[in-house]
N, CA, C and O atoms as a GROMACS GRO file, in nm:
protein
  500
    1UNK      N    1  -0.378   2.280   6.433
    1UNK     CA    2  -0.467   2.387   6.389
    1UNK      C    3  -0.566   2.328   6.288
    1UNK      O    4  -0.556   2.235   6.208
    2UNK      N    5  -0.651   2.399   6.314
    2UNK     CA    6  -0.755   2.287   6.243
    2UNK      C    7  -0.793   2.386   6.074
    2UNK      O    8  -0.771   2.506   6.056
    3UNK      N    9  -0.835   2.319   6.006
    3UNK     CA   10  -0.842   2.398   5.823
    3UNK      C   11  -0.916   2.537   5.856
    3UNK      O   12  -0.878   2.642   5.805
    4UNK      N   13  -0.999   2.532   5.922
    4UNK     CA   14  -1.091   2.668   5.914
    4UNK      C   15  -1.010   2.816   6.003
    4UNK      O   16  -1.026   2.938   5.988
    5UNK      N   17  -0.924   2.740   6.094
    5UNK     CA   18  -0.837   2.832   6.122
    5UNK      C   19  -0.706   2.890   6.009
    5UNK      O   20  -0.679   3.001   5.964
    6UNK      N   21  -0.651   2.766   5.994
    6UNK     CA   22  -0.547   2.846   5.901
    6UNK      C   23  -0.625   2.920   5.747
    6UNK      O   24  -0.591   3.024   5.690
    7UNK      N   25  -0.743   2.821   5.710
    7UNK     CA   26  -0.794   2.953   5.623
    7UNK      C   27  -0.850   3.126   5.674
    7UNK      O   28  -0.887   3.226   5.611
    8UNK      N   29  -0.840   3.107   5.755
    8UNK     CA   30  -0.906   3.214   5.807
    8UNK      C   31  -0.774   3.347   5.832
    8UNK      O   32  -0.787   3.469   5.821
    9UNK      N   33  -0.630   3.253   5.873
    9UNK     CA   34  -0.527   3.333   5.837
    9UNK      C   35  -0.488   3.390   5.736
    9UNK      O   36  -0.447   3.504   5.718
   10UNK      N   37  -0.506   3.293   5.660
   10UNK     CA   38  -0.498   3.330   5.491
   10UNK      C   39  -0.596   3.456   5.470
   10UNK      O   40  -0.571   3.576   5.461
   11UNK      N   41  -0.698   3.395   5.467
   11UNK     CA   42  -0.807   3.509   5.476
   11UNK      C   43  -0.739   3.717   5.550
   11UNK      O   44  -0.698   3.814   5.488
   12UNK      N   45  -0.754   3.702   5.643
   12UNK     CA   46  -0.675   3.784   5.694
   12UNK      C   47  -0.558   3.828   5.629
   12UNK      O   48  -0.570   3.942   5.584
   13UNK      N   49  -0.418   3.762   5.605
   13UNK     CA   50  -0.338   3.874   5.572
   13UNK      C   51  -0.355   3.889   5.415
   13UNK      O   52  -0.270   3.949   5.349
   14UNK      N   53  -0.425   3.854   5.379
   14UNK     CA   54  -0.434   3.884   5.238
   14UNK      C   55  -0.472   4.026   5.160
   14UNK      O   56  -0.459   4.057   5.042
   15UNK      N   57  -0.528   4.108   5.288
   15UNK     CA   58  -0.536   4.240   5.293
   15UNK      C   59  -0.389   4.346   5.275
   15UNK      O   60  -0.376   4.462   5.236
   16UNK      N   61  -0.301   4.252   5.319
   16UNK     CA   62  -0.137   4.310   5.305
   16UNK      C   63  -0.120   4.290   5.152
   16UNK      O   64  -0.070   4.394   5.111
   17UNK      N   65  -0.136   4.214   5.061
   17UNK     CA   66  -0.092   4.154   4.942
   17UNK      C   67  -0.057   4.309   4.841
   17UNK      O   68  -0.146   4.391   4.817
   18UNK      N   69   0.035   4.318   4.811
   18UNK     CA   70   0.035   4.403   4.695
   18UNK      C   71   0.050   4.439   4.600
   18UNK      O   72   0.163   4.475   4.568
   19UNK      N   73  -0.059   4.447   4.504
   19UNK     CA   74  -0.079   4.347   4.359
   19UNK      C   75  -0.164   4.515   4.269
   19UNK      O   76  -0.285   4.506   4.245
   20UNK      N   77  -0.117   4.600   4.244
   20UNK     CA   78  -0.139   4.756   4.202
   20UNK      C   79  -0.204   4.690   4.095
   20UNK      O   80  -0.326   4.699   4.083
   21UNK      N   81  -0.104   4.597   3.982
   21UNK     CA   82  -0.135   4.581   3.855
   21UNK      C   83  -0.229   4.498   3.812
   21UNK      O   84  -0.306   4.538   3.724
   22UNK      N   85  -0.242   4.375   3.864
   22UNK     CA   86  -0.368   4.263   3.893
   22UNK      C   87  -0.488   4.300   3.942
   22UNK      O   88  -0.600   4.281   3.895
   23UNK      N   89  -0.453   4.357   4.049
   23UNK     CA   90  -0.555   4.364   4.129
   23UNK      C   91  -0.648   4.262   4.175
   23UNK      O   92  -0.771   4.267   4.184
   24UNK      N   93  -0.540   4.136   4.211
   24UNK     CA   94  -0.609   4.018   4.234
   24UNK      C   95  -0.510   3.987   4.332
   24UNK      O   96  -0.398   3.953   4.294
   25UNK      N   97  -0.553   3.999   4.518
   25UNK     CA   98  -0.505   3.936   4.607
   25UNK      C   99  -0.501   3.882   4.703
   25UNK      O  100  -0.568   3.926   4.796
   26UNK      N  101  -0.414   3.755   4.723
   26UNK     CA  102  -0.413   3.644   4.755
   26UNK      C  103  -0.350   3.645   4.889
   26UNK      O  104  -0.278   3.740   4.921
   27UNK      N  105  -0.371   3.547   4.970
   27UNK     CA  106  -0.332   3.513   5.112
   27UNK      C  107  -0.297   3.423   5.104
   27UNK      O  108  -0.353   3.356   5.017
   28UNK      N  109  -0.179   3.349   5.186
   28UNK     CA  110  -0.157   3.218   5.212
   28UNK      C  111  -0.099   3.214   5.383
   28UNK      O  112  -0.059   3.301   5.461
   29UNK      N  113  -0.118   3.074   5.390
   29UNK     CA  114  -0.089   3.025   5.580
   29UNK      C  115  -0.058   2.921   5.538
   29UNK      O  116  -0.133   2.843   5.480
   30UNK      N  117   0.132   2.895   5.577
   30UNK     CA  118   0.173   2.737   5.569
   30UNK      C  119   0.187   2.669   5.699
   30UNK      O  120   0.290   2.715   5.747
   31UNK      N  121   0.123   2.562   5.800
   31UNK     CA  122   0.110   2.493   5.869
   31UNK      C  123   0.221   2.370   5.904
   31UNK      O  124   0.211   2.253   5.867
   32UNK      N  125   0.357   2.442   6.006
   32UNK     CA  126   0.446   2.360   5.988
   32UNK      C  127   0.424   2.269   6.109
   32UNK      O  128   0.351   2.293   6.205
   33UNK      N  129   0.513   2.141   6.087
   33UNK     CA  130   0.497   1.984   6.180
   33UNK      C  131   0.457   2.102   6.335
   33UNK      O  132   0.347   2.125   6.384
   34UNK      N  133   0.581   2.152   6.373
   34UNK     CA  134   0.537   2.179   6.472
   34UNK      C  135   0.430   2.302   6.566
   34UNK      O  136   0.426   2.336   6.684
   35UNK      N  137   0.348   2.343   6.434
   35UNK     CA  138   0.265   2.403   6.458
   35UNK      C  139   0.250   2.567   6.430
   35UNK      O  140   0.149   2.636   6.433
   36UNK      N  141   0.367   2.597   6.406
   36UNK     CA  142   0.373   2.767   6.392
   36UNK      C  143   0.318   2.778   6.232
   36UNK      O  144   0.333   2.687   6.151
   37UNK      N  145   0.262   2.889   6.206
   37UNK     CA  146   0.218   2.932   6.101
   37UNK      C  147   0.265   3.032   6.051
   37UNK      O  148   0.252   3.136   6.115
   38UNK      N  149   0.334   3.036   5.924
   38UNK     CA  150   0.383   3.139   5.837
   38UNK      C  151   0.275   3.188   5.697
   38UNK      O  152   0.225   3.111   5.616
   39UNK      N  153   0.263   3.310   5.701
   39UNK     CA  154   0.220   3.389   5.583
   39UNK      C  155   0.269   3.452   5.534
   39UNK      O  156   0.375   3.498   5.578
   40UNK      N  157   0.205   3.495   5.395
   40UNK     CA  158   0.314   3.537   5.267
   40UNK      C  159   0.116   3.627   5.204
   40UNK      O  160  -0.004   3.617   5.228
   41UNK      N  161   0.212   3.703   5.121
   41UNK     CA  162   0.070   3.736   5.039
   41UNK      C  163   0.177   3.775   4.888
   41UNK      O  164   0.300   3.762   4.895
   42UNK      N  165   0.114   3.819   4.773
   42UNK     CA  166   0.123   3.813   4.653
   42UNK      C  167   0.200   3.967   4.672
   42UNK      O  168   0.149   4.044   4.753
   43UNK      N  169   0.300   4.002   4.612
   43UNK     CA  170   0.358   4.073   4.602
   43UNK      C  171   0.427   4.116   4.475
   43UNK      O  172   0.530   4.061   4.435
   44UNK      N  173   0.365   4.222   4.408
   44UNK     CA  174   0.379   4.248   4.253
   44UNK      C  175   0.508   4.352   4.224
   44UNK      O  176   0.554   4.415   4.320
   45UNK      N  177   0.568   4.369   4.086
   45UNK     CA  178   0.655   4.444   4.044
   45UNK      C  179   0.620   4.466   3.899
   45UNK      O  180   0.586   4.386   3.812
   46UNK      N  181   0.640   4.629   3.896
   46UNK     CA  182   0.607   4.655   3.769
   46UNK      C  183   0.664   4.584   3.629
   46UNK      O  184   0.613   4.594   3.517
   47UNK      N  185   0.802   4.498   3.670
   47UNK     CA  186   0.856   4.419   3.584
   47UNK      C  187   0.770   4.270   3.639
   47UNK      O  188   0.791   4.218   3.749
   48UNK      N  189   0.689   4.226   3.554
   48UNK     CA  190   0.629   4.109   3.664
   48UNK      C  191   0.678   4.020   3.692
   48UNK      O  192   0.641   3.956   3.790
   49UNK      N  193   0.792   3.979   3.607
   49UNK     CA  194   0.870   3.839   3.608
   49UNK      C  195   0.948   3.829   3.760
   49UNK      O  196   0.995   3.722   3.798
   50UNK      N  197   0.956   3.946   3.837
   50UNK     CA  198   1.028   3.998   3.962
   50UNK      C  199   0.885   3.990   4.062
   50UNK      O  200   0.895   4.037   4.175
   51UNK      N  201   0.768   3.937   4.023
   51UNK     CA  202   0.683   3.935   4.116
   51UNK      C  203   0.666   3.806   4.203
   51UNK      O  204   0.713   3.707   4.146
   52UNK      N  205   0.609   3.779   4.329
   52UNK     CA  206   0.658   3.666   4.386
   52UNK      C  207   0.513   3.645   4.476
   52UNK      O  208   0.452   3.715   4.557
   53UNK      N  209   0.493   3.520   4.422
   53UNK     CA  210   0.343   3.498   4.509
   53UNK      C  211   0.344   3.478   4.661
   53UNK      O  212   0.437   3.504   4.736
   54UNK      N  213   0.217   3.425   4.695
   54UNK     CA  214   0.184   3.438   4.844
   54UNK      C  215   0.242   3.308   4.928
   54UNK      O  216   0.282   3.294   5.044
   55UNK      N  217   0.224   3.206   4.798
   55UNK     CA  218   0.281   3.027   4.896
   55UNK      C  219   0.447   3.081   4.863
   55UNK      O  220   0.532   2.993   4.877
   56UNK      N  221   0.475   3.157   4.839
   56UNK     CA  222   0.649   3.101   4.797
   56UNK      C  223   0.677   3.240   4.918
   56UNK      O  224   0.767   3.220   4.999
   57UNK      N  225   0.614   3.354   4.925
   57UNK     CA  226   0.684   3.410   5.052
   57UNK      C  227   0.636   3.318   5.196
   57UNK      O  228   0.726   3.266   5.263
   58UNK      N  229   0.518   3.304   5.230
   58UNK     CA  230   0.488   3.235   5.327
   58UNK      C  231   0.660   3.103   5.318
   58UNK      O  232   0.766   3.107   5.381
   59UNK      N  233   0.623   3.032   5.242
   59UNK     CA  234   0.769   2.889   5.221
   59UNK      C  235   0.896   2.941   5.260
   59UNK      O  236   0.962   2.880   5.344
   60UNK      N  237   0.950   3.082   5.191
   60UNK     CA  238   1.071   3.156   5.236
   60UNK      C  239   1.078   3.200   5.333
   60UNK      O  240   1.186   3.197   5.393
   61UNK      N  241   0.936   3.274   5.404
   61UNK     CA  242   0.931   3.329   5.549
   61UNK      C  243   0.954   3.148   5.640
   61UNK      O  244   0.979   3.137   5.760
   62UNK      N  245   0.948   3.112   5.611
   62UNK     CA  246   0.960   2.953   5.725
   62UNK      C  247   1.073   2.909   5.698
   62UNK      O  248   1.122   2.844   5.790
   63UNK      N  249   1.139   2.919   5.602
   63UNK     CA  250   1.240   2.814   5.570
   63UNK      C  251   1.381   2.942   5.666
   63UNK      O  252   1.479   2.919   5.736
   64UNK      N  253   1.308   3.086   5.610
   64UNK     CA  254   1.448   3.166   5.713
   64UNK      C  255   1.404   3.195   5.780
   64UNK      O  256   1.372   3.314   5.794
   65UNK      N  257   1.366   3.069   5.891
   65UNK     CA  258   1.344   3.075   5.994
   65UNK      C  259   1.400   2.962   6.058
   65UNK      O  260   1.424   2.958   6.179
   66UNK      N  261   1.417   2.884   5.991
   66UNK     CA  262   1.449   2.738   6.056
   66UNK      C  263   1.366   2.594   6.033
   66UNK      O  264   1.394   2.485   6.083
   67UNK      N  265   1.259   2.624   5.946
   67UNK     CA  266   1.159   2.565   5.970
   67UNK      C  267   1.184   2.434   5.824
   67UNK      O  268   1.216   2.498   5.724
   68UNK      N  269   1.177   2.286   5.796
   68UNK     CA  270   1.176   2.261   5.727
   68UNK      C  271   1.057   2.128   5.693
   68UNK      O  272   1.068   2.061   5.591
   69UNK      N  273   0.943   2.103   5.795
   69UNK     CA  274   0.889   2.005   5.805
   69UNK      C  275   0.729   2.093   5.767
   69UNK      O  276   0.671   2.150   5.860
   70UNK      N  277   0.686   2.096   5.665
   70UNK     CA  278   0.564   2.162   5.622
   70UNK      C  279   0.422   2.054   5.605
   70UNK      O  280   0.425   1.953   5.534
   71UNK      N  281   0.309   2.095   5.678
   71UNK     CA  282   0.193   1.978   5.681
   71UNK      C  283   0.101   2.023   5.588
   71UNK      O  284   0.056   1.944   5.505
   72UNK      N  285   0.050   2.198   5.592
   72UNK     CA  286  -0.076   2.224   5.486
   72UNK      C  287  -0.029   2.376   5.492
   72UNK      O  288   0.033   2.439   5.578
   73UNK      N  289  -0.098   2.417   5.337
   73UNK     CA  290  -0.091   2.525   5.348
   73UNK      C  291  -0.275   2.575   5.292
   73UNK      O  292  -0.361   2.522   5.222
   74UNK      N  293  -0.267   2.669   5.348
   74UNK     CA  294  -0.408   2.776   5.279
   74UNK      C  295  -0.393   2.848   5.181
   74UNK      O  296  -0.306   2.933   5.199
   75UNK      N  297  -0.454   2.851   5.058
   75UNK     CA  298  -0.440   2.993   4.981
   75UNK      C  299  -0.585   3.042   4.980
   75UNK      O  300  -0.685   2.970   4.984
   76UNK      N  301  -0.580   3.185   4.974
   76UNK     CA  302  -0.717   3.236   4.939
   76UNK      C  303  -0.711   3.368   4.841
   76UNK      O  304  -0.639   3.463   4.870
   77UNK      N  305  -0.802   3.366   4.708
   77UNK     CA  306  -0.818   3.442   4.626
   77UNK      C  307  -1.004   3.455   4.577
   77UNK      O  308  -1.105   3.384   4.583
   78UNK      N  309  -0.975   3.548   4.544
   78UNK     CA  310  -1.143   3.579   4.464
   78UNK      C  311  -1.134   3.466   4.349
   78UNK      O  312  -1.087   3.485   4.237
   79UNK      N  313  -1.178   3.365   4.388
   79UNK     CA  314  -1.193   3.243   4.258
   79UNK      C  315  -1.309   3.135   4.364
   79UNK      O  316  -1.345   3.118   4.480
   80UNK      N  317  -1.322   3.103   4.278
   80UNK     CA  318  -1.389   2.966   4.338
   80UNK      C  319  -1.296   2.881   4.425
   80UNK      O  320  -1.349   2.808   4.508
   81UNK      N  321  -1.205   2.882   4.417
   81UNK     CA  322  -1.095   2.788   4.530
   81UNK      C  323  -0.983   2.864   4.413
   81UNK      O  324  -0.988   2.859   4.290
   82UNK      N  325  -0.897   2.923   4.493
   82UNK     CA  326  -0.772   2.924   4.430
   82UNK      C  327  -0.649   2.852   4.493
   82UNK      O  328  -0.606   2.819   4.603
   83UNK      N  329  -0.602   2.845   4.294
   83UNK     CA  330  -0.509   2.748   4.314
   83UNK      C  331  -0.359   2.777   4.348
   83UNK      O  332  -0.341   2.892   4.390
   84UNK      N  333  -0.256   2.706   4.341
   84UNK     CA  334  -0.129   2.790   4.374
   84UNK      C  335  -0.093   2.770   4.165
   84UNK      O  336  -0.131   2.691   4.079
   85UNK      N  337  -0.012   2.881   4.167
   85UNK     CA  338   0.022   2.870   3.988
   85UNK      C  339   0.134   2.755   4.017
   85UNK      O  340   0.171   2.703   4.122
   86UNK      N  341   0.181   2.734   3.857
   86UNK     CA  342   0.272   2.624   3.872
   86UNK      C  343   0.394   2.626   3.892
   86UNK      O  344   0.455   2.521   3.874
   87UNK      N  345   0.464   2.744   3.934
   87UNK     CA  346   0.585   2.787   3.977
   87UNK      C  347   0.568   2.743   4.141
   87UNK      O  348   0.664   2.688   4.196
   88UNK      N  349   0.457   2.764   4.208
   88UNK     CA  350   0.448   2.755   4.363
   88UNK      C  351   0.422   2.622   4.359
   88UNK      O  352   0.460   2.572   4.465
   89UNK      N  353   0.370   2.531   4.275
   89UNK     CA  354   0.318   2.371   4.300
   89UNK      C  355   0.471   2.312   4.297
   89UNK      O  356   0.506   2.211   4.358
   90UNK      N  357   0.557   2.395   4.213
   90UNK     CA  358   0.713   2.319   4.211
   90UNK      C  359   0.781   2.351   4.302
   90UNK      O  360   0.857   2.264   4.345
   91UNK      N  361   0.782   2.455   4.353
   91UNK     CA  362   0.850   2.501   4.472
   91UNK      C  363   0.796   2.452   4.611
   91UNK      O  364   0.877   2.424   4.700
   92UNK      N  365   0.671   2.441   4.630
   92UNK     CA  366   0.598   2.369   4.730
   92UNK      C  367   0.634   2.204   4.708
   92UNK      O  368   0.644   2.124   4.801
   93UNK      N  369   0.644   2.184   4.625
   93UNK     CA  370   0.698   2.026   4.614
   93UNK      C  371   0.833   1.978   4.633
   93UNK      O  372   0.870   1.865   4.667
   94UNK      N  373   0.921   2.114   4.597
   94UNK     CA  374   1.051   2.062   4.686
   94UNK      C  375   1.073   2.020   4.769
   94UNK      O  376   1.134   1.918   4.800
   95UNK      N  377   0.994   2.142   4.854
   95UNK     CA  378   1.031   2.143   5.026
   95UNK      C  379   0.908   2.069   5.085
   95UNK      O  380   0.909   2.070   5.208
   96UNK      N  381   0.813   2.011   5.034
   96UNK     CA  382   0.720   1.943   5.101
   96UNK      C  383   0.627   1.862   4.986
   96UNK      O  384   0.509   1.890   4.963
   97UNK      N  385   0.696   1.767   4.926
   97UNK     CA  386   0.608   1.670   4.851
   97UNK      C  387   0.502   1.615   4.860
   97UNK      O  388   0.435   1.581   4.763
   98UNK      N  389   0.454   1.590   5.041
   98UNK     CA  390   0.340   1.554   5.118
   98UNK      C  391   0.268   1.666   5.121
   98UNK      O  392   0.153   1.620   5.120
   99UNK      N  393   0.258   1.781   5.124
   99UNK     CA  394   0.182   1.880   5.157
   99UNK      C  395   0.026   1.848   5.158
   99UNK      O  396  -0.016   1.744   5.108
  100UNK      N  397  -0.044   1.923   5.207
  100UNK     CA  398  -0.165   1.911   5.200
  100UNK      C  399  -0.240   2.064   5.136
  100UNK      O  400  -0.210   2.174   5.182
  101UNK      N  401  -0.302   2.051   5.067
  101UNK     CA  402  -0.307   2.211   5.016
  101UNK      C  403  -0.477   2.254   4.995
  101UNK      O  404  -0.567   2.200   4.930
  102UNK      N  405  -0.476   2.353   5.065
  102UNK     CA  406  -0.676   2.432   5.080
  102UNK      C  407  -0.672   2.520   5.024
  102UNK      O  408  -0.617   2.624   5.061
  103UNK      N  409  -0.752   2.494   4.876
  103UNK     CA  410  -0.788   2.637   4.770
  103UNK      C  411  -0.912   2.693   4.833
  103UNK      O  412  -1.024   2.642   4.832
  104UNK      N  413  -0.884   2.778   4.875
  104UNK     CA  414  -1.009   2.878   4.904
  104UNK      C  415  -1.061   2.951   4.880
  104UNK      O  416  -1.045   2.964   4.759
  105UNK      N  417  -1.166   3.068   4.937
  105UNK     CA  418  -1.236   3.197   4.856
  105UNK      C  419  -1.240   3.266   4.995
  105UNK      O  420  -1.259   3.198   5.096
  106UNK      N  421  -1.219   3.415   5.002
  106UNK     CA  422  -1.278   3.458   5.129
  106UNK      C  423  -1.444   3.428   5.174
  106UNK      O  424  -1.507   3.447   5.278
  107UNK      N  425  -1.461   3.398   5.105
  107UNK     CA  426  -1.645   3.341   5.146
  107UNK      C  427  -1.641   3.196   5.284
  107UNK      O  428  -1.729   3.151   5.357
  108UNK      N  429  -1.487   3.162   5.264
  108UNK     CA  430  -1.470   3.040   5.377
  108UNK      C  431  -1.465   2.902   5.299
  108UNK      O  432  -1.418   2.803   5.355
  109UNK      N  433  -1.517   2.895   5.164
  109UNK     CA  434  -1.534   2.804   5.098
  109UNK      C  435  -1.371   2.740   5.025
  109UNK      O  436  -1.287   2.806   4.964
  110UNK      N  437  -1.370   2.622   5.053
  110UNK     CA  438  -1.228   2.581   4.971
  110UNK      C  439  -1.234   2.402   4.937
  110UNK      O  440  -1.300   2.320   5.001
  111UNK      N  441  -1.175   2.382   4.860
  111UNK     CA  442  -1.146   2.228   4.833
  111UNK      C  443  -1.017   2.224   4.911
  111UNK      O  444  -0.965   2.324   4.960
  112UNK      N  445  -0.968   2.098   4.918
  112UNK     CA  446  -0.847   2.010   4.982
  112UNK      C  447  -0.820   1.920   4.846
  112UNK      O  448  -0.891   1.886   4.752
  113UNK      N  449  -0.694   1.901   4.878
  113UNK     CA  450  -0.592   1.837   4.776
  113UNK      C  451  -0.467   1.814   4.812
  113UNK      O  452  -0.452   1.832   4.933
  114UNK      N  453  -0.368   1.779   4.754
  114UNK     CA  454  -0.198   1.756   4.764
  114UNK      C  455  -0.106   1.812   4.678
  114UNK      O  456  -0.127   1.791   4.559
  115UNK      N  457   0.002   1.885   4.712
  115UNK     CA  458   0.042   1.923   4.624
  115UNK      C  459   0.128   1.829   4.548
  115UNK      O  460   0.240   1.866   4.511
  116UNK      N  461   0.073   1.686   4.517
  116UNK     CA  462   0.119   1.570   4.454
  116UNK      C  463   0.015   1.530   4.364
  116UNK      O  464   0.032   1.471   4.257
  117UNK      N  465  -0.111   1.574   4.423
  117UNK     CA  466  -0.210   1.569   4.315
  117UNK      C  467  -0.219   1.737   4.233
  117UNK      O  468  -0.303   1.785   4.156
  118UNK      N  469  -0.138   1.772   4.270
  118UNK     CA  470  -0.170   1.914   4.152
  118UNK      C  471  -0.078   1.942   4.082
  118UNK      O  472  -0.092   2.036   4.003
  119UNK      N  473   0.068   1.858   4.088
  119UNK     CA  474   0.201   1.860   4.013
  119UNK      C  475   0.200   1.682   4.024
  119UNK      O  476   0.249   1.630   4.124
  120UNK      N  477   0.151   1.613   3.935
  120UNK     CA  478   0.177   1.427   3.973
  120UNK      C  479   0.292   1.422   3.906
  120UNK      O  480   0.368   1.352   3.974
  121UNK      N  481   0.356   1.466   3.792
  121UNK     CA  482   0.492   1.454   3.750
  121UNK      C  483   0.610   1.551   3.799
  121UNK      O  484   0.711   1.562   3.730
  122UNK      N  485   0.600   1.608   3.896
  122UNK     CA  486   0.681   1.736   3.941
  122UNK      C  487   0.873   1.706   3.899
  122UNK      O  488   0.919   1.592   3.890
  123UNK      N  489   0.924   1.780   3.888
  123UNK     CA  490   1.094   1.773   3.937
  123UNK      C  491   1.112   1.745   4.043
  123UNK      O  492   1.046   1.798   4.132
  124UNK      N  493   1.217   1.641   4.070
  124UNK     CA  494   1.231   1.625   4.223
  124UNK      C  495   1.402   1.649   4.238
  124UNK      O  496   1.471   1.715   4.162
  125UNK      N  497   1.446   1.577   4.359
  125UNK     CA  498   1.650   1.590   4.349
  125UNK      C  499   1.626   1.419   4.277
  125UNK      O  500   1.724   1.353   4.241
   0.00000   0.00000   0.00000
């Protein structure tokens, strides 16, 4: 799948995201080895610490699934390229240290990066 597609997923379900209190929401599309694509969007709770972003449901929607070989993921938010926060750069680095990661904007616009260049000292096992 090529970047402009999986942003464009992102793009898309990000309309599901449900974020009452922010009002800032985000899409993501993770791009596994063998090609299937999982999404997640930002999902808020009035206690926020119980709130759970868009790369970490997309990561949970794949992983209970079977899925453990992750190539890129998309995020998209009203920012100039959004980024994943640093709870998702650690959790994305567990399960995929290689990742490849596209901050985007719904405008189509995004940078490319790693999620090795956006956590270079991360926790590992």
């Amino acid at each position: 799948m090529d970047d402009q597609a999986l942003l464009n997923l992102a793009i898309e379900v990000r309309k599901y995201a449900y974020c009452p209190y922010s009002n800032f929401p985000v899409g993501a599309a993770l791009l596994c080895a063998d090609g299937k694509v999982y999404t997640g969007v930002n999902v808020e709770n009035v206690v926020n610490s119980l709130s759970i972003c868009a790369e970490r449901i997309a990561l949970s929607k794949a992983i209970s699934e079977g899925e453990h070989d992750f190539v890129k993921i998309a995020v998209i938010c009203d920012a100039e390229h959004c980024q994943p926060c640093g709870a998702c750069r650690q959790v994305l680095y567990e399960h995929a240290p290689d990742l490849e990661v596209l901050m985007g904007n719904p405008q189509g616009d995004f940078k490319r990066t790693t999620i090795r260049d956006l956590l270079p000292e991360a926790f590992s096992r």
